[in-house]
C-alpha positions as CSV (number, residue, x, y, z in Angstrom):
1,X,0.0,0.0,0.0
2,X,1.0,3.5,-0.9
3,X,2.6,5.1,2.8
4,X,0.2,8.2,2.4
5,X,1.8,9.5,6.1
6,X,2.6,13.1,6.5
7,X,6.0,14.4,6.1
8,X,5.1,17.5,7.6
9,X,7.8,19.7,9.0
10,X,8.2,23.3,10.0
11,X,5.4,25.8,9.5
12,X,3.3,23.1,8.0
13,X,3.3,21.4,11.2
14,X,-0.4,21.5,13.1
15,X,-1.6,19.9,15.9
16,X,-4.4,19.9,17.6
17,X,-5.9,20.0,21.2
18,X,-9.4,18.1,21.5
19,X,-10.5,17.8,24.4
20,X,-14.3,16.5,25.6
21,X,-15.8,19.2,27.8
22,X,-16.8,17.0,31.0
23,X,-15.3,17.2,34.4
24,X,-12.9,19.6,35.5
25,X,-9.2,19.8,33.2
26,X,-7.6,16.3,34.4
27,X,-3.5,17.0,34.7
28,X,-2.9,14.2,32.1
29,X,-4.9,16.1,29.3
30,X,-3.2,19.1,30.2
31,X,0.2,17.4,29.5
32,X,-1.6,16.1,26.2
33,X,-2.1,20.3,25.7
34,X,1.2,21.1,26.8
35,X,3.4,18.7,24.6
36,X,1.5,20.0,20.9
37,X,1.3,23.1,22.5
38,X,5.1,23.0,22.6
39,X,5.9,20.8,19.5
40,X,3.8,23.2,17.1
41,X,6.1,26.3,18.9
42,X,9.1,24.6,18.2
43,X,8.3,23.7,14.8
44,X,6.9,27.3,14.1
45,X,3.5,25.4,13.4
46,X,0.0,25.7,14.4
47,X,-1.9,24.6,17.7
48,X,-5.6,24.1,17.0
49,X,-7.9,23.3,20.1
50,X,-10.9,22.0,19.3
51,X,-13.8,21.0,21.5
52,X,-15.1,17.6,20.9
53,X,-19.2,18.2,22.5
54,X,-21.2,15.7,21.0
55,X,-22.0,13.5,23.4
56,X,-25.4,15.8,25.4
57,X,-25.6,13.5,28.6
58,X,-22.0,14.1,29.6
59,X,-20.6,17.0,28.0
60,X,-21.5,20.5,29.6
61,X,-20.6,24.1,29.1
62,X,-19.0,24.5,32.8
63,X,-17.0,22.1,31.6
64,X,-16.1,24.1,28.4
65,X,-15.4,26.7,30.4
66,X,-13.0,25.6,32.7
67,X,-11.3,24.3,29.9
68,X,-10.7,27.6,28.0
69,X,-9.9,28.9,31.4
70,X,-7.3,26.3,32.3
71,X,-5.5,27.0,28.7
72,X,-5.8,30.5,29.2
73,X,-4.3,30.4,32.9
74,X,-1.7,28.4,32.1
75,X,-0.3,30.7,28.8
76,X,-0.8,27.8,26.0
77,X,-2.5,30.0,23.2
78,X,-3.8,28.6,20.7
79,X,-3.7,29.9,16.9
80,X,-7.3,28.6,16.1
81,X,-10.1,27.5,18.0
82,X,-13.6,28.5,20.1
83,X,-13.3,32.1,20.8
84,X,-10.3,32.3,18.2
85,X,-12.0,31.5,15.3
86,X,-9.9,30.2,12.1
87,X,-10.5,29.0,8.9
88,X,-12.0,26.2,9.3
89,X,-14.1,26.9,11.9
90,X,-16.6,26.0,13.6
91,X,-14.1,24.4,16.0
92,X,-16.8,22.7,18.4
93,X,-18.0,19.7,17.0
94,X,-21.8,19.9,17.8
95,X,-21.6,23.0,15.6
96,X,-20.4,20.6,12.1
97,X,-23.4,18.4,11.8
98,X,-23.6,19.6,8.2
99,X,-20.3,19.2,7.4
100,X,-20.4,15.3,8.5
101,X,-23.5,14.4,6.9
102,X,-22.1,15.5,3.7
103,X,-18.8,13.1,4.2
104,X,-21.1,10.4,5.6
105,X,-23.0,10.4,2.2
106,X,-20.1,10.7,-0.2
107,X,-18.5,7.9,1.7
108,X,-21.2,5.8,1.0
109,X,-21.7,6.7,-2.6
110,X,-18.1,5.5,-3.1
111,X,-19.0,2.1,-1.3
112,X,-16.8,2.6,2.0
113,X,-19.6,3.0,4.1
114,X,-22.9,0.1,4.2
115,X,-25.2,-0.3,6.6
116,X,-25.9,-2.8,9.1
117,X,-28.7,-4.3,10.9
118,X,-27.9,-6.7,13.4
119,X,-28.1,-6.3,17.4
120,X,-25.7,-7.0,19.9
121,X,-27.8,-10.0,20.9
122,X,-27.9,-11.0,17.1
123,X,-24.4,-10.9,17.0
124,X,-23.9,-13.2,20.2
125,X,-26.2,-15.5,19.2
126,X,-24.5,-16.3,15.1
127,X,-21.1,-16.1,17.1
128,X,-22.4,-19.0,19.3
129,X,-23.8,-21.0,16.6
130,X,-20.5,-21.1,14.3
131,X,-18.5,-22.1,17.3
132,X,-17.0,-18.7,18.5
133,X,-16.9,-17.0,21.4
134,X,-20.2,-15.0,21.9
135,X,-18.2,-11.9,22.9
136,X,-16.1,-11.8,19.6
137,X,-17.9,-9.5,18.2
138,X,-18.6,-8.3,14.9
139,X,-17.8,-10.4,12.0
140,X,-18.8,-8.6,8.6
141,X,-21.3,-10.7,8.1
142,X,-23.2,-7.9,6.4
143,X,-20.9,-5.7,4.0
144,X,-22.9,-7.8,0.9
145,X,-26.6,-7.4,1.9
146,X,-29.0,-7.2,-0.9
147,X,-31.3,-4.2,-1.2
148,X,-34.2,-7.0,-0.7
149,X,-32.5,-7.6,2.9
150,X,-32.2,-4.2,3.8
151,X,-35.7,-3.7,3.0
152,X,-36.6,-6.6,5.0
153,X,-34.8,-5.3,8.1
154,X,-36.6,-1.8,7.7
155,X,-39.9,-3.7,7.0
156,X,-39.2,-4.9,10.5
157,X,-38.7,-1.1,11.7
158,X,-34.8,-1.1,12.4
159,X,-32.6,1.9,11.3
160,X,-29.6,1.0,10.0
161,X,-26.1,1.9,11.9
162,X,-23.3,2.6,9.6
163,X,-19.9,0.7,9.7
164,X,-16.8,1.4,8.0
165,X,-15.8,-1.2,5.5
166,X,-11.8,-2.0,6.8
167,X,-9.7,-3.3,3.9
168,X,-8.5,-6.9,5.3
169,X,-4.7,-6.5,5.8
170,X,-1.9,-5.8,8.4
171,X,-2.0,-2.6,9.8
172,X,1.0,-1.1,10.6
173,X,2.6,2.8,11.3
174,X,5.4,4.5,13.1
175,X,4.4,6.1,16.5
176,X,7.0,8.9,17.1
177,X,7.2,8.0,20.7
178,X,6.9,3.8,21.0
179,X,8.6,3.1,17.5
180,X,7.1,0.3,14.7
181,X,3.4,-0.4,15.8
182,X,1.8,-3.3,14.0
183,X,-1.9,-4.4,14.1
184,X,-3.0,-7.6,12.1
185,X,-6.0,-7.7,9.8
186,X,-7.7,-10.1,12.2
187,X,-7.6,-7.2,14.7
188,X,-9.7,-4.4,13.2
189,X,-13.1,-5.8,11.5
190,X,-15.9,-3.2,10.0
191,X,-17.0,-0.8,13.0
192,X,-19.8,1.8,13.1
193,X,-19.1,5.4,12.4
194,X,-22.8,6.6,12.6
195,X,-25.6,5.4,15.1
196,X,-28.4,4.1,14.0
197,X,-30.7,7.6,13.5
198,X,-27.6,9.2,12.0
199,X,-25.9,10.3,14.7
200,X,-22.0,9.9,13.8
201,X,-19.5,8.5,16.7
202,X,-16.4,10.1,17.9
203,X,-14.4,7.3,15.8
204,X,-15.7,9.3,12.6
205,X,-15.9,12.8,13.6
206,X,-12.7,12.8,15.0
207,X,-10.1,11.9,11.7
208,X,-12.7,13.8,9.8
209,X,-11.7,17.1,11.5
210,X,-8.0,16.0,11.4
211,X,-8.2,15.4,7.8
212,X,-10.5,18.8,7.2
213,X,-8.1,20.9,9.4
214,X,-5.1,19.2,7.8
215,X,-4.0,18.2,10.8
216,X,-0.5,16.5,10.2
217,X,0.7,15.2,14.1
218,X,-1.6,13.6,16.3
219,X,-0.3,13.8,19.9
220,X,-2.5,11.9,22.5
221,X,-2.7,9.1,25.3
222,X,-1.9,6.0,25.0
223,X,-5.2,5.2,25.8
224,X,-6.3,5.5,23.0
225,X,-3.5,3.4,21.1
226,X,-5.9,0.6,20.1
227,X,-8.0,2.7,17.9
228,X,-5.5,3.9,16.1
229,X,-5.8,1.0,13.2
230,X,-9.7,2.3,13.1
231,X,-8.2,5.6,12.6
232,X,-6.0,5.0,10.1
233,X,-8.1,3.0,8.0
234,X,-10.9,6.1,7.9
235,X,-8.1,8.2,6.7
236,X,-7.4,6.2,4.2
237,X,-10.9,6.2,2.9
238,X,-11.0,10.2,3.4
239,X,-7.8,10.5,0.7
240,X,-9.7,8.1,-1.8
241,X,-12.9,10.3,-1.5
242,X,-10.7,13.9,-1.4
243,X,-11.2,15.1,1.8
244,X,-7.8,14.3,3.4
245,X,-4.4,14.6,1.4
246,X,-2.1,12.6,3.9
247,X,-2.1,10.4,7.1
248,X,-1.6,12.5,9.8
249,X,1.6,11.0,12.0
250,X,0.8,9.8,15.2
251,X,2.8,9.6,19.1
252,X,0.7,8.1,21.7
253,X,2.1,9.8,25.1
254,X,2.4,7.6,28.3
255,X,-0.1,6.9,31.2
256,X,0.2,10.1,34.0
257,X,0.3,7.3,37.0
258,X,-0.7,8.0,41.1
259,X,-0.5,6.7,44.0
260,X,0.0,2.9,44.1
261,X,0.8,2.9,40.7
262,X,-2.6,3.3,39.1
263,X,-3.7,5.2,36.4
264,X,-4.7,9.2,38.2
265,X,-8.2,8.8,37.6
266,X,-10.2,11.8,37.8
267,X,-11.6,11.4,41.4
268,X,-8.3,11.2,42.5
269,X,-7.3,15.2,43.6
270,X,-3.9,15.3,42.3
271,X,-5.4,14.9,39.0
272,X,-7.2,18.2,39.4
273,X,-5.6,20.9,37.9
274,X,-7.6,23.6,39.4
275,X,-6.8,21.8,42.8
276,X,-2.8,22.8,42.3
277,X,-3.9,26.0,41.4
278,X,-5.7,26.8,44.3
279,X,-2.9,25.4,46.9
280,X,-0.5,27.7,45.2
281,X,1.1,26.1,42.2
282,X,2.2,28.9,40.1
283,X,2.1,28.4,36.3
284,X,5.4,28.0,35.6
285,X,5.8,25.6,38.2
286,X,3.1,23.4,37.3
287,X,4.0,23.3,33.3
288,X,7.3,22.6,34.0
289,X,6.6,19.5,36.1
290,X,4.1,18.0,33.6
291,X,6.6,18.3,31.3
292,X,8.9,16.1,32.9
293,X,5.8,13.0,33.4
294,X,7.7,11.3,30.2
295,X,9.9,14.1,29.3
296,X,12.7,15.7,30.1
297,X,15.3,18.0,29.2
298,X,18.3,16.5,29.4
299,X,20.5,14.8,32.8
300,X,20.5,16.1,36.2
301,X,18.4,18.7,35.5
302,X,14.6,19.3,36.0
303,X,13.9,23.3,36.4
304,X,13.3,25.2,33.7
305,X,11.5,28.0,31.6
306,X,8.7,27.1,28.6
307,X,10.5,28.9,26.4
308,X,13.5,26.0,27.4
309,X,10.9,24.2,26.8
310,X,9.9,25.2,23.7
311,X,13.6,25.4,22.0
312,X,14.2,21.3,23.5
313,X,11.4,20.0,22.8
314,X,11.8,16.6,20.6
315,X,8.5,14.7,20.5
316,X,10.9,11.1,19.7
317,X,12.7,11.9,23.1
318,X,9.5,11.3,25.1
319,X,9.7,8.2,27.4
320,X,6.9,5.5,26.5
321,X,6.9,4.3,30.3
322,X,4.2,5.0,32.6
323,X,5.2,8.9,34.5
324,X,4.2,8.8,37.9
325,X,2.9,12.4,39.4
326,X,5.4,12.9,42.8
327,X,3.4,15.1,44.7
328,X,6.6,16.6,46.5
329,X,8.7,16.5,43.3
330,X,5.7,19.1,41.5
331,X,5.8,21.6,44.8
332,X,9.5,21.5,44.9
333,X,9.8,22.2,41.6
334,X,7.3,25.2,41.9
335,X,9.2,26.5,45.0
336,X,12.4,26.6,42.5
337,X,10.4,28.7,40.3
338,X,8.4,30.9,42.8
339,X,11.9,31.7,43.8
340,X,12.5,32.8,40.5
341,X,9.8,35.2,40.3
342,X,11.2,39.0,40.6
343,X,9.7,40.5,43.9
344,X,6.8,42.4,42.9
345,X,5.5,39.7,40.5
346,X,5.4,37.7,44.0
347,X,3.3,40.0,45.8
348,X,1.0,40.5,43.1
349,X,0.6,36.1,43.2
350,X,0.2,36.1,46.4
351,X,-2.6,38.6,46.9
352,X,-5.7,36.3,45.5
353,X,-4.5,33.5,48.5
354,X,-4.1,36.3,51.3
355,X,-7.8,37.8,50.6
356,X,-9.2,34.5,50.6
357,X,-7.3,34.0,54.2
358,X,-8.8,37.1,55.0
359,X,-5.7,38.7,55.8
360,X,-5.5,41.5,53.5
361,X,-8.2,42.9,51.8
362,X,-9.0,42.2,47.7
363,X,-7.3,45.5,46.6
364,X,-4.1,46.5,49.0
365,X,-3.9,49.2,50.8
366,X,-1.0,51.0,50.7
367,X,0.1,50.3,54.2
368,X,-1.2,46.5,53.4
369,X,1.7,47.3,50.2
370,X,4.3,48.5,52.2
371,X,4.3,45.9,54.8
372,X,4.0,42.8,52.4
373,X,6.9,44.6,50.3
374,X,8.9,44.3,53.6
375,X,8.3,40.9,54.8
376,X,7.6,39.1,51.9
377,X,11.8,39.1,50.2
378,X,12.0,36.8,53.6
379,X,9.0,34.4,52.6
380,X,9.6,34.3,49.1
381,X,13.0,31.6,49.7
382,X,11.3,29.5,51.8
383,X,7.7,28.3,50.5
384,X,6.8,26.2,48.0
385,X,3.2,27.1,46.8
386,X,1.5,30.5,47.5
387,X,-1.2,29.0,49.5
388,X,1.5,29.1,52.4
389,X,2.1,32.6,52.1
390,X,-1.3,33.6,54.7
391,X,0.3,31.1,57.5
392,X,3.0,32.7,56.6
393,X,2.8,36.0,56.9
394,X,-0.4,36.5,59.0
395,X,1.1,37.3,62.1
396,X,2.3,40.5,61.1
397,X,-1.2,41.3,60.1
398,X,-2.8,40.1,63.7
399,X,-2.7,43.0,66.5
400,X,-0.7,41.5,69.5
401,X,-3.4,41.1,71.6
402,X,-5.4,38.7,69.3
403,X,-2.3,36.6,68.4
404,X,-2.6,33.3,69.0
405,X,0.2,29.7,69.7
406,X,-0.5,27.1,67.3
407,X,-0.8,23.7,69.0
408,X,2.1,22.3,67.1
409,X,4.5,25.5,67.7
410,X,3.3,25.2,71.9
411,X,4.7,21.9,71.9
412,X,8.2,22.7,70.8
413,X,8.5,25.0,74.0
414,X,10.7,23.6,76.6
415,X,11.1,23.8,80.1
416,X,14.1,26.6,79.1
417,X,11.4,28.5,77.5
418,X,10.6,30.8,80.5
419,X,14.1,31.6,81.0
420,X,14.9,32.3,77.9
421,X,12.0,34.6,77.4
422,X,13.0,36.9,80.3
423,X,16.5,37.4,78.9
424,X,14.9,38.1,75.8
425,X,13.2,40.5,77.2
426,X,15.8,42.3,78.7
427,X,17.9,42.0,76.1
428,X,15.4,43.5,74.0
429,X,13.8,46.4,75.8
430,X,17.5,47.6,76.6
431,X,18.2,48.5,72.6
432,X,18.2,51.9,71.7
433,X,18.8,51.1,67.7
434,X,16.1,48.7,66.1
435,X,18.5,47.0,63.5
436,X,18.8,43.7,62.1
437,X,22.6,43.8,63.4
438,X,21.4,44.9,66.9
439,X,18.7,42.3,67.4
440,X,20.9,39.4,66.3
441,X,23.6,40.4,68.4
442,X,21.5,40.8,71.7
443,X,19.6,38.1,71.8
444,X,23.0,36.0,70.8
445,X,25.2,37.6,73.1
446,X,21.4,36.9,76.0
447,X,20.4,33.9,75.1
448,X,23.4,31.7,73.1
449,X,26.3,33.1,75.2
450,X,25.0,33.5,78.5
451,X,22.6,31.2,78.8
452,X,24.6,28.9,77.2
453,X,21.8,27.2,75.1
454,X,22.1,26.0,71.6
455,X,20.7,28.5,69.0
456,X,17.8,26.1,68.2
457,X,16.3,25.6,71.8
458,X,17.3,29.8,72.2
459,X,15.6,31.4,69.5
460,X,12.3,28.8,69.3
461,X,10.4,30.7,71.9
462,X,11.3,33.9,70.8
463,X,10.1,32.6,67.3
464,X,6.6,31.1,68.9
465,X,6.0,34.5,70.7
466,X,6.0,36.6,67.8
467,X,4.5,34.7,65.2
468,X,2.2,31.9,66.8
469,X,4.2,29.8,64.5
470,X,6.9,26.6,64.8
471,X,8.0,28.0,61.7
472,X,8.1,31.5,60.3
473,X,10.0,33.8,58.6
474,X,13.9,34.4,59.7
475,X,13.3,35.7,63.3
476,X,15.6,38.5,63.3
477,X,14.2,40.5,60.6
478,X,10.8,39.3,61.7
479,X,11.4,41.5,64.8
480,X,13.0,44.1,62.9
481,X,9.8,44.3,60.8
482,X,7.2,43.9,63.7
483,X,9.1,47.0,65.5
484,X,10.1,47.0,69.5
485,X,6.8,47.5,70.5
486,X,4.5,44.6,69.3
487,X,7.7,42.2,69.8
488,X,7.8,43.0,73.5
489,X,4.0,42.6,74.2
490,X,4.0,39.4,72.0
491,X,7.4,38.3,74.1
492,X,5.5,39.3,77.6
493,X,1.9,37.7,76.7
494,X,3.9,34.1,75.8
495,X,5.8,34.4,78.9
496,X,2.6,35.1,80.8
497,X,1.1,32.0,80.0
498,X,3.5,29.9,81.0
């Protein structure tokens, strides 16, 4: 058989996004966005996302919505699709039913489509009889049905589904990240494209938009490796009628893996990708990690940019093993890059996740500004998603009266602690010059020196009297920042309760 595979390279290179709109976006479809997101940049092709709606019972616009949203959030434009428009638009598939009734009857003018009649019980039941196994399936038993036969069965009132009629032979392609992939002809019989009524399955609308869109890579799950031979022989039946010109080439990406080694299912949380996003993963972060589920960019290294991304990217160097999604790996990873944020672009992050802590308002104030600005350069090194930033920092937005211990920072105080908090105190109140230099000195020279206590046991209570906290920003220019007031009442209330 003539290889009628793309060759596509460069600009003529176009992929294409198409996801179903149910559920919220699942973390292994958005690696299935990010990977032709970043092969059409690298090639200086084009990324079309298109919505595939046309199943009603499942599919919703929420859905659709949060889907846009996600791709939007996360900086993967898209050159044509819903809200984009294009030139072969409409990109939602509930929106083309005139386009695929037209294909459906020229396919069946040229004899590649016929229609068939028999049940699923039907089918069963001839399997049984010649000897097979009921659950077989189907045989094409019907591709030569006389017109009297097909009037018989509408005689009886049945509508007729439509199956593909597969030419009998091997099956094989190239996958571009699991090498040669061969299917024999026993493995693909006649299957139906169009429901009986006329309503046309995702196994036909989907090669007929990649064919009408010229799409020339399909990228996608492994999942859905076993319908590829389906897919394939379609396409081949779309070039003999016209409306394709090629075989688009096709890479089947690895299984995104959880816990236990299972498949992340969508009722699993880490799947969520609007879950990440609301403990804190910035963008950057989270690409950059689903990236490296089957990826990555070369030895000993796992940090870096999309635009790295972008340049690197080689859809043959993708590993066909299952990934597995390392819940710590992906928030150490975003710490690396919140790190790499400049300042400001911090505090801007951070303020949707201190509103919804209720420590600052919506909109900063300027003294809300001017205080973050200050404390913030100390948090920024030490957390790894911006949903840690309230705990964080809310004790510099607590008057000292209301402050209160955490459980888990009371137990860490010792039987030193009263001791220690005293020569604190005194070491404290007897500064004249508020400095970072000053405070570190005194309560070193108080508490290390003359107490003779290790720096750990010295400076925990001071730590758990000013913030509440077992862990908090560096102490000394936590003080510095809270000023000698509040840190004296906050020292005096602890070492009043104890």
């Amino acid at each position: 058989m003539t290889d009628l595979t793309t060759t596509a390279t460069g600009a003529d290179v176009r992929v294409r996004f198409c996801p179903s709109p149910t559920g919220t976006p699942h973390v292994g479809l958005v690696r299935t966005a990010l990977f032709n997101w970043a092969f059409a940049r690298h090639h200086g092709g084009s990324f079309v996302f298109r919505i595939e709606d046309t199943d009603a019972e499942r599919d919703s616009e929420e859905s659709y919505g949060q889907l846009v949203e996600a791709l939007r959030w996360l900086g993967l434009d898209w050159d044509e699709g819903p809200e984009m428009g294009g030139p072969y638009a409409p990109y939602r598939q509930s929106e083309r039913s005139d386009i695929y009734q037209d294909i459906i009857q020229r396919l069946l003018e040229a004899g590649h489509l016929y229609e068939s009649f028999v049940t699923n019980e039907e089918m069963a039941a001839r399997n049984e009889s010649l000897g097979r196994d009921p659950k077989q399936g189907y045989d094409n038993h019907e591709r030569d049905l006389t017109p009297e036969q097909r009037q018989a069965f509408r005689d009886e009132g049945r509508e007729p589904a439509l199956r593909l009629r597969v030419p009998e032979l091997d099956r094989g392609f190239e996958d571009l990240v699991r090498g040669e992939v061969l299917f024999p002809a026993t493995s693909t019989t006649d299957f139906v494209v169009v429901r009986a009524g006329g309503k046309p399955l995702y196994t036909f609308v989907n090669p007929v938009d990649d064919a009408l869109m010229g799409i020339t890579h399909v990228l996608r799950g492994e999942d859905l490796l076993s319908s590829t031979p389906r897919q394939i022989a379609l396409y081949t039946a779309l070039v003999d009628i016209g409306v394709a010109t090629h075989i688009p080439r096709f890479g089947h990406l690895p299984f995104v893996m959880g816990e236990g080694n299972k498949k992340l299912s969508k009722r699993d949380p880490e799947a969520d990708l609007f879950v990440h996003r609301k403990r804190g993963f910035i963008k950057e972060g989270l690409l950059n990690y689903l990236a490296l589920l089957g990826w990555s960019i070369g030895p000993d290294r796992d940090v870096f940019s999309l635009e790295e991304l972008v340049a690197a990217f080689d859809i043959s160097s993708v590993n066909p093993n299952p990934a597995r999604f390392d819940q710590k790996k992906a928030e150490s990873i975003n710490g690396d890059h919140i790190r790499l944020l400049a300042p400001e672009d911090f505090l801007e992050r951070c303020v949707p996740y201190l509103y919804d802590a209720g420590v600052t308002g919506e909109v900063l104030t300027d003294s809300e500004r001017t205080l973050l600005s200050a404390v913030l350069p100390h948090v920024q090194p030490r957390v790894g998603l911006l949903g840690e930033v309230p705990g964080m920092v809310a004790f510099f937005f607590t008057a000292d009266d209301a402050l209160t211990v955490s459980e888990d920072a009371a137990a860490t105080l010792k039987e030193s602690a009263a001791a220690v908090l005293d020569s604190a105190l005194s070491a404290l109140k007897a500064l004249d010059s508020w400095t970072l230099e000053s405070l570190e000195q005194a309560l070193r020279t108080a508490l290390v020196e003359e107490l003779g206590i290790s720096p750990r046991l010295a400076f925990g209570p001071v730590r758990v009297a000013i913030s509440g906290r077992r862990v908090s920003p560096p102490l000394f220019e936590s003080l510095e920042i809270l000023g000698k007031d509040s840190s004296v009442v906050r020292l005096e209330k602890l070492r009043a309760s104890l």
